[in-house]
C-alpha positions in Angstrom: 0.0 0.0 0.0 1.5 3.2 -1.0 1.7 5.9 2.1 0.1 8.7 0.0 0.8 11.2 3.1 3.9 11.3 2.2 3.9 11.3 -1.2 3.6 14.2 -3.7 0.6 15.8 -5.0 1.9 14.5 -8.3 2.9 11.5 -7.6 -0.7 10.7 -5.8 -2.2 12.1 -9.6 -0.3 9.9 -11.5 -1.3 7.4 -9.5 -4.8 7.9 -9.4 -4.3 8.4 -13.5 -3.2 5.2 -14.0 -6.6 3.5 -12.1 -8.2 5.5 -14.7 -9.6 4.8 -18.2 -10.0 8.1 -19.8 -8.8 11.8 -19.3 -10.4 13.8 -15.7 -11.5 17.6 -15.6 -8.3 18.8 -13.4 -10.9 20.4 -10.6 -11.8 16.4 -10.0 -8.3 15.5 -9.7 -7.6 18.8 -7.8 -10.2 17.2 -5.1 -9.2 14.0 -5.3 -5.5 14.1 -4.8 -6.4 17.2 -2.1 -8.7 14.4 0.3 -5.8 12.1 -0.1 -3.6 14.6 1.4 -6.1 15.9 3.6 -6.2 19.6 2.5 -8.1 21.8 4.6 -10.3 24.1 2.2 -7.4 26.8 3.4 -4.7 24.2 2.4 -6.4 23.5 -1.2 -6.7 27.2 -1.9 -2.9 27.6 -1.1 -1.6 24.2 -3.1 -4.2 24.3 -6.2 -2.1 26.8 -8.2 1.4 24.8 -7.1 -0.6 21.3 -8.2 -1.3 22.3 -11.5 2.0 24.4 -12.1 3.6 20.9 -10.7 1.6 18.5 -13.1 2.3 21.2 -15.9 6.1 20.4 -15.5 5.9 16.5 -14.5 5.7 15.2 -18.0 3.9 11.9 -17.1 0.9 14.0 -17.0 -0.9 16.4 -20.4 -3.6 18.2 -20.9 -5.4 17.0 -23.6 -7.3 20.2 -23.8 -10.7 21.7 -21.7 -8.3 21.5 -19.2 -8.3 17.5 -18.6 -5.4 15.7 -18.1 -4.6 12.1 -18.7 -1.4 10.0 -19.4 1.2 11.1 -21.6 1.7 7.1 -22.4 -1.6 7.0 -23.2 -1.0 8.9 -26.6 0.8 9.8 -29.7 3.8 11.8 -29.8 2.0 13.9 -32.7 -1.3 14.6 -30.8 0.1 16.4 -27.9 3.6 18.1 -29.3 3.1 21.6 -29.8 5.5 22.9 -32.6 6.9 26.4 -30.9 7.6 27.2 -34.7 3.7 27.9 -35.3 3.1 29.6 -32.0 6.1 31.8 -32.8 5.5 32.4 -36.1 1.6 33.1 -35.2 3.3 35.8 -32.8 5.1 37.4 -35.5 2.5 37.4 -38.0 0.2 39.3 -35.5 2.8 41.9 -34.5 3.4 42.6 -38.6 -0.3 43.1 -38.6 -0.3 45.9 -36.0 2.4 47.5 -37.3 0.7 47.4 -41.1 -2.7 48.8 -39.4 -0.6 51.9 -37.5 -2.1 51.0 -34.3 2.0 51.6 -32.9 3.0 55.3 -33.0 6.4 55.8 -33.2 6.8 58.4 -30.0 10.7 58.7 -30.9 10.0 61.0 -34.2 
């Protein structure tokens, strides 16, 4: 039996991800893995934003978007990489568009 008291908030999701068939809203997993630590509602305000930062970082763990999460093992290399090409090159397109418009005065001239 695993001693889940002294295991991390991450570690108890994985966990609980495994048992699992499908992807969980992250406010479900928030709750569970927070009774398994045995938050207090002041606790799980103060860890909610470090548990979702830490599951962010994890790897084992994705969002697989409408913020549920499931198993990276669980699926495809192609369906959850996210080329930082496009997002950059989305970024740039958008800033050339502003700057085509004259929405950004120059307040040098």
């Amino acid at each position: 039996m695993i001693d889940y008291k002294q295991s991390s908030m991450v570690d108890i999701a994985f966990d609980l991800m495994k048992k699992k068939k499908k992807p969980v809203d992250f406010y479900k997993l928030w709750q569970e893995v927070s009774e398994i630590k045995g938050f207090s509602e002041e606790e799980q305000d103060e860890n909610e934003s470090l548990f979702y930062t830490n599951i962010t970082l994890d790897g084992r763990l994705i969002t697989v978007g409408e913020n549920h999460w499931d198993l990276r093992s669980r699926h495809k290399f192609s369906e959850v990489h996210i080329d930082m090409n496009d997002i950059y090159s989305d970024e740039e397109e958008q800033e050339e568009i502003e700057e085509d418009d004259g929405l950004l005065e120059d307040d040098y001239n």
